[in-house]
C-alpha positions in Angstrom: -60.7 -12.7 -35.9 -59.3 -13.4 -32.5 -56.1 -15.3 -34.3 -55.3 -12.8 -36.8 -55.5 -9.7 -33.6 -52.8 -12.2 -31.9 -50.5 -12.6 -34.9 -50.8 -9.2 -35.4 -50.1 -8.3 -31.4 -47.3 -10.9 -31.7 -45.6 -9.0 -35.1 -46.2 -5.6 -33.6 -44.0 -7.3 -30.9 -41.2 -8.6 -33.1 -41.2 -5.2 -34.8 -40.5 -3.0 -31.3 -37.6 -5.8 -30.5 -36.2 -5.2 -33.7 -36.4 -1.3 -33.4 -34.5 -2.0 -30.0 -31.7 -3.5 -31.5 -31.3 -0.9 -34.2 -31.0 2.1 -31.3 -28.8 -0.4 -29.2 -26.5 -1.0 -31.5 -26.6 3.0 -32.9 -26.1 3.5 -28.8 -23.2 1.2 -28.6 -21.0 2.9 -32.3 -21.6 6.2 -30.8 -20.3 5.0 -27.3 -17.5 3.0 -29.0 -16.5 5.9 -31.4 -16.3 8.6 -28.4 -14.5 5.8 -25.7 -11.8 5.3 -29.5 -11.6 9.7 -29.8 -10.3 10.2 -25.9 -7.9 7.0 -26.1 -6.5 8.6 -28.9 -6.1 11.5 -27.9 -4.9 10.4 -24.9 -7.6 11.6 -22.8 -7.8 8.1 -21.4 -6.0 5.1 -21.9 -7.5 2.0 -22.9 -6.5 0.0 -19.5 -8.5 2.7 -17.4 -11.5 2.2 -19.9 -11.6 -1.8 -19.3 -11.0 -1.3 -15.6 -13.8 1.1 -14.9 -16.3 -1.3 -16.9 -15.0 -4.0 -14.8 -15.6 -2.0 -11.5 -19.1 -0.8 -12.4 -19.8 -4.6 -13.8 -18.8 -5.5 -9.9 -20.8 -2.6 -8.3 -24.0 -3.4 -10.5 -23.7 -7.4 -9.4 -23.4 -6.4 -6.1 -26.5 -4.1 -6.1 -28.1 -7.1 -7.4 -27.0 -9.4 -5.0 -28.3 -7.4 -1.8 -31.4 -6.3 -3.2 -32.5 -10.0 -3.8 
């Protein structure tokens, strides 16, 4: 009894990762679609999108880095 309540921990476990993927990647179209509607509309350009990633990539590593 105890083996099945593990494999059945351990699919209920496979299940939530999988359900985290499916909103991640619904997450990451919406954000991709709405980042593609300002650059063209000019809103943004492209250059500004892929430097402010790469600025808060830098600020998050360095958060990292002094609270370790």
């Amino acid at each position: 009894m105890k083996q099945f309540q593990s494999i059945s921990k351990e699919v209920d476990i496979i299940g939530q990762i999988a359900d985290l993927k499916e909103v991640d990647y619904k997450n990451m179209l919406v954000l991709t679609a709405l980042i593609e509607l300002l650059i063209d509309k000019g809103i943004i350009s492209r250059k500004e999108v892929l430097q402010k990633t790469n600025l808060l990539d830098l600020e998050m590593k360095l958060d990292d880095l002094l609270q370790n």
